[in-house]
N, C-alpha and C positions, 0 to 999 in steps of 0.2 A: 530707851530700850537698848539693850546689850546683847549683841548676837556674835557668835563666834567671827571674827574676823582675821585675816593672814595678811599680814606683811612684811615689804621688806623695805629695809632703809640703806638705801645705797650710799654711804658715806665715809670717806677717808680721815676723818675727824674723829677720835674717839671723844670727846668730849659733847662734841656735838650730838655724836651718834648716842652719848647716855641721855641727854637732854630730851632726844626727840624722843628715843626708848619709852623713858618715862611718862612722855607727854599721850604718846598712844595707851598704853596700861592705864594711867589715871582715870583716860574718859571707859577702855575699855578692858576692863580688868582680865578678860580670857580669850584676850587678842593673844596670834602667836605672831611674836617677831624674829624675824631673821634679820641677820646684818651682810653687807657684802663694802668692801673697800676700795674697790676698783672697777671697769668695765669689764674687765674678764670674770672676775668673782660674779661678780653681777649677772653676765649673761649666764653662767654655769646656773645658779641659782632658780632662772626661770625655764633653765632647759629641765630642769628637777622638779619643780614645783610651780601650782597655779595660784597667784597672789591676786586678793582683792584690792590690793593699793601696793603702791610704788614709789616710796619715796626718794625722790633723785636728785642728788647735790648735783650740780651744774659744773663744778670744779672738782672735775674727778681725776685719779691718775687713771692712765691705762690698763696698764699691767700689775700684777699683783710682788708685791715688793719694791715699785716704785714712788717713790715717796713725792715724786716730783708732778703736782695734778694741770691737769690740759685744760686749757680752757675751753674746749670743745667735748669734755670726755661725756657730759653727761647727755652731750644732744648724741653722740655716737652709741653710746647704749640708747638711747632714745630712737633712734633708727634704726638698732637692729628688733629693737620690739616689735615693729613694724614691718620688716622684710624678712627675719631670717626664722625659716617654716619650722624649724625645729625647737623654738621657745613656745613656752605655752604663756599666751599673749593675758597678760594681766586686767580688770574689770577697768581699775585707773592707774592714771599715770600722775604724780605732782613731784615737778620739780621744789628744788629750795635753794637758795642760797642770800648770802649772805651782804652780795655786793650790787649795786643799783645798774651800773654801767654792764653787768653781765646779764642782767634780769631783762634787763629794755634790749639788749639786744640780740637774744634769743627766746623771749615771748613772742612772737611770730610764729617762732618754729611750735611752741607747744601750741596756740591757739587754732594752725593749721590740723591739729591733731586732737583739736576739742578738749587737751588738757590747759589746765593752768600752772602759774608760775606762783610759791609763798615768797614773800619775802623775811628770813630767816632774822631771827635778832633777839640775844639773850637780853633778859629782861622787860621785853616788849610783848604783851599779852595777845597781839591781834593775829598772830601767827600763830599762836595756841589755839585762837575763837578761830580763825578759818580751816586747821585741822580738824578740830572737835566736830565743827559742820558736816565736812566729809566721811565722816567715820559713823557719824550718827546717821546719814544718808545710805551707806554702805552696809550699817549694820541692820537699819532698815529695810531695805532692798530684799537681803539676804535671808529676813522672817518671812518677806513676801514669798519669796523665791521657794521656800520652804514648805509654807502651806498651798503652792499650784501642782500639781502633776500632769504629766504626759497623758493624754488617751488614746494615742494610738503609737503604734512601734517603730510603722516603715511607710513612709510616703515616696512611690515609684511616680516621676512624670514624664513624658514624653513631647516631641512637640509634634512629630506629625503621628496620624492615626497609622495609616500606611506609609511602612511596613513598622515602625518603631513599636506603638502601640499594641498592633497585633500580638507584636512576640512578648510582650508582656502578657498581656492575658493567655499565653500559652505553657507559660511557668508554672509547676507543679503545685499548685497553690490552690485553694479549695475556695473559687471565687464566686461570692453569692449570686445569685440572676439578675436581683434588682439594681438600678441604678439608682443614684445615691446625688440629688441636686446640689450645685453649690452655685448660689447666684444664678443668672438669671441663664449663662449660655454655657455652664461645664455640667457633665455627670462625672461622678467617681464611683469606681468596680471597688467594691469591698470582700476582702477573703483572711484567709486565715493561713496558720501555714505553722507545722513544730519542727524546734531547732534542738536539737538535744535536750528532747522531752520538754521544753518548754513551748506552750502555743505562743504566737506572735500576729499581733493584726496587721492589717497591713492594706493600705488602701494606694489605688492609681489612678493617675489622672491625664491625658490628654490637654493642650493647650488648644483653643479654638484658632486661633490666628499665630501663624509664628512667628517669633521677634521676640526682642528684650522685653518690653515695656507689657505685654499681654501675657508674658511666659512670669513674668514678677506679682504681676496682680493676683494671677490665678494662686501663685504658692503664698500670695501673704493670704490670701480668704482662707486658703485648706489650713496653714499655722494657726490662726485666728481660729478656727472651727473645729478642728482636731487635733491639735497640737502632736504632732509628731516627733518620736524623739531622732528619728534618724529620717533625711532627705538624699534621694540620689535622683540624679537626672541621668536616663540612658540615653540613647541611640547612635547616630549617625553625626558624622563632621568630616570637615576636610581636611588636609593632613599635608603638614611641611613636606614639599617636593625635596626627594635627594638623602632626608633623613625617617623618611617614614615610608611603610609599604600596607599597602587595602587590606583592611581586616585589623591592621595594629591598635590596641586599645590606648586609648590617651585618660589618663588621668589626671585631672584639672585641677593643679594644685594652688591655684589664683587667676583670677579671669578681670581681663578689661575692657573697655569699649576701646577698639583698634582706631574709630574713627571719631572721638573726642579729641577737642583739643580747639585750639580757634586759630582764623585766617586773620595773616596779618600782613604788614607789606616789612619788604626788608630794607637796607642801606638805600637801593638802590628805586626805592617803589614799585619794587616787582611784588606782588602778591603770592604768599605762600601760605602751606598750612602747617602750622606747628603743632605736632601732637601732644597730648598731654595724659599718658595712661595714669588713672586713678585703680590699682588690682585691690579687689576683694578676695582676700584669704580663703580659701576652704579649711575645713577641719583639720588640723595634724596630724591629729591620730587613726582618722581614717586615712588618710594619704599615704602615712607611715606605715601599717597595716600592709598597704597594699605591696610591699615591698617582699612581704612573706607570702604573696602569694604563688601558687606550684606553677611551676611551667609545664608538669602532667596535664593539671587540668586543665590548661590551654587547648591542648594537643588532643583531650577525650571530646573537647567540645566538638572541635574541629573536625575532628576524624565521623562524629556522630549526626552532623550533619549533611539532612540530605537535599541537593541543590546546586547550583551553582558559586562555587568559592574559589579563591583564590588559589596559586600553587602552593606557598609558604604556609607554615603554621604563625598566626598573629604573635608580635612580639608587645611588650607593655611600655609603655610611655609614662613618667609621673613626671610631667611638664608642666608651663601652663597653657591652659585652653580659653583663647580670643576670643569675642563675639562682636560682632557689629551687625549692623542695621540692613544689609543690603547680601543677597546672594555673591558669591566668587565665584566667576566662571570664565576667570580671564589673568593668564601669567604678568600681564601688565603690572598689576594689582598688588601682586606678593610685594616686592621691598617694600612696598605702605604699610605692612604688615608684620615681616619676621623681622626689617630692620628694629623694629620697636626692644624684640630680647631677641636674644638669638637661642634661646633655649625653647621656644613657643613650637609645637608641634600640634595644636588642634586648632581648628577656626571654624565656629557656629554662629548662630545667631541667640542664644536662648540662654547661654551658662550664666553671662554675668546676670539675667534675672534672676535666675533661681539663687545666687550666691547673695546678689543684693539684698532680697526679700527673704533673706533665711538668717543673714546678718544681723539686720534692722530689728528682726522680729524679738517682741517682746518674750521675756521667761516664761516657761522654761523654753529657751532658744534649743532648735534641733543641730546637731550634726549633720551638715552638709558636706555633698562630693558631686563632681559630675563625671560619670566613663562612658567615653563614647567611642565609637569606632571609627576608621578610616574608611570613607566610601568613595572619597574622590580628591584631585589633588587642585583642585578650581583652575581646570583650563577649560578653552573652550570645548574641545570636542571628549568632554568628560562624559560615561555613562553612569549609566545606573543597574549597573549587570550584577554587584555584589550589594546592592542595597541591601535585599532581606538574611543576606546573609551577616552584614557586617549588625543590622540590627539585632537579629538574633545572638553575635557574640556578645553583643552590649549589654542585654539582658538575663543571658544567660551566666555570666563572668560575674556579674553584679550579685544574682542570685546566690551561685558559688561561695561569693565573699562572707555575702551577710551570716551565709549556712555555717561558716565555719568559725569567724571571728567576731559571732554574735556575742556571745557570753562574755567577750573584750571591751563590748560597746553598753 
């Protein structure tokens, strides 16, 4: 079966690069191939474009016009596939090459990353049979992917009912009365709502318990059950001391568990813990997005609320937002936490669920994001004086977005 398929062959070789050309056309005659020669060509290519396969010489130059290839270039594009938010991250990833001693000692690196390694060699058919595999798999995938659709628009969750919650169902959204079971301990509020002339459904939900692990389940039932095309998590979070002020929105452009990692003893058999952040990507394009949003509308939310808030008008964060297993409520705590990046400006307990279970999930997979607000900077003698207000800007802001840069998404 032959379904439209997009790739690109990253390869400094022209000869090789017509070989392989060829080898994808043969099996898939209305494949579109792109080439790239280098790690710069290459990353440009996926900042441009979303590829269903990747194929990656191992022995790449860097630069474009340099004729002379690194033996690291192709794990170096290979890692920026991975970390840098502004490529649109490709379905798969196969390296190739043509040498054994490079193959065995950077298969780690791809199998770390669940891709594999060909090994490349004119005249030898079995690196055609394990291409052809994948293509036929991809091109498969991609009829499946084709005959599933979305049935719902916008999936809003929160983790606590108060005040988070609240301000959700207070959103100008035309929300039906009945509750709507999923599983044995959630309901979900169902409503409607039109975006320039378009209706949108749009269902929310409440986590029963808060934390990763219950905030994840809930959103892989409601994918499962609804399929949403867009997922955002609102509310409340804590917020890097020194670089952030109550009410700032953080926009959670990769989330990780702050407290993974395992204890081990060092030199000296002193016991320590070594962290090990695993970050789940959020969507690009809503992240990206968020960069055109008004700082008007900051400032009408704000002004229009009535309550207690803060002096400043909230400013935007598009950072990443932490989550770990346990409340912060103690300055001890911090370098356990911002030492990990130092770009990190939000800390919850719930993001990396919803990014996990939004990840994982099968097609049609939603666009996730999570924005939340600053309500406290986890010391001890933290209040809770702006909670419903910072809730409110989190759902409100959110709202905002969707209203305007619907028809983008």
């Amino acid at each position: 079966m032959n379904f439209a398929v997009c790739v690109l062959i990253v390869e400094d070789d022209p000869q090789k690069q017509e070989v392989i050309r060829l080898s994808v056309i043969n099996h898939t005659p209305n494949a579109e191939v792109h080439v790239a020669t280098s790690v710069a060509s290459g990353r440009r290519a996926v900042r441009e474009k979303f590829f269903d396969l990747v194929l990656l010489d191992l022995l790449l130059p860097l630069a474009d016009g340099n004729s002379v290839p690194s033996r690291t270039g192709g794990l170096t594009l290979l890692e920026l596939l991975h970390t840098d938010d502004t490529v649109l991250q490709p379905r798969y990833v196969v390296g190739i090459t043509s040498f054994d001693d490079i193959a065995e000692e950077q298969r780690s690196e791809f199998e770390a990353r669940t891709w594999c390694i060909v090994r490349y060699g004119v005249g030898d058919g079995e690196w055609i049979q394990q291409l052809d595999a994948i293509l036929t798999y991809i091109s498969r995938t991609k009829y499946q992917e084709s005959q599933t659709q979305y049935l719902t628009d916008i999936l809003l969750v929160t983790a606590l009912r108060q005040p988070e919650f609240e301000e959700i169902l207070r959103l100008p959204i035309d929300w039906g009365a009945s509750l709507i079971p999923v599983g044995d301990q959630h309901f979900l509020r169902r409503g409607n709502v039109e975006f320039s002339s378009e209706r949108i459904s749009i269902i929310a939900a409440c986590t029963a318990k808060m934390g990763m692990v219950w905030t994840a389940l809930l959103v892989d039932r409601i994918i499962r059950e609804f399929r949403p095309r867009v997922v955002v998590m609102c509310g409340i979070c804590m917020g890097m001391p020194n670089e952030t002020k109550l009410g700032d929105l953080v926009v959670g452009v990769h989330s990780w568990n702050w407290q993974a990692g395992k204890m081990a003893a060092d030199p000296e058999g002193k016991l320590e813990f070594r962290v090990q952040p695993e970050p789940v990507v959020a969507t690009a394009k809503l992240c990206n997005l968020w960069h055109e949003f008004e700082v008007p509308e900051l400032l009408r939310l704000y002004e229009i609320f009535e309550g207690k808030k803060p002096l400043t008008i909230p400013d935007i964060h598009i950072a990443p937002m932490v989550s770990g297993s346990s409340v912060v409520a103690n300055d001890i705590v911090h370098p356990d936490i911002f030492k990990q990046d130092r770009k990190i400006r939000g800390v919850d307990m719930e993001t990396l669920g919803v990014y996990a279970a939004c990840d994982s999930s099968t097609y049609p997979k939603p666009k996730f994001l999570a924005v939340k607000s600053i309500s406290d900077w986890g010391v001890p003698e933290k209040a809770d004086d702006f909670q419903r207000f910072c809730a409110y800007m989190s759902a409100q802001s959110v709202f905002s977005f969707l209203r305007r840069f619907w028809s983008q998404l």
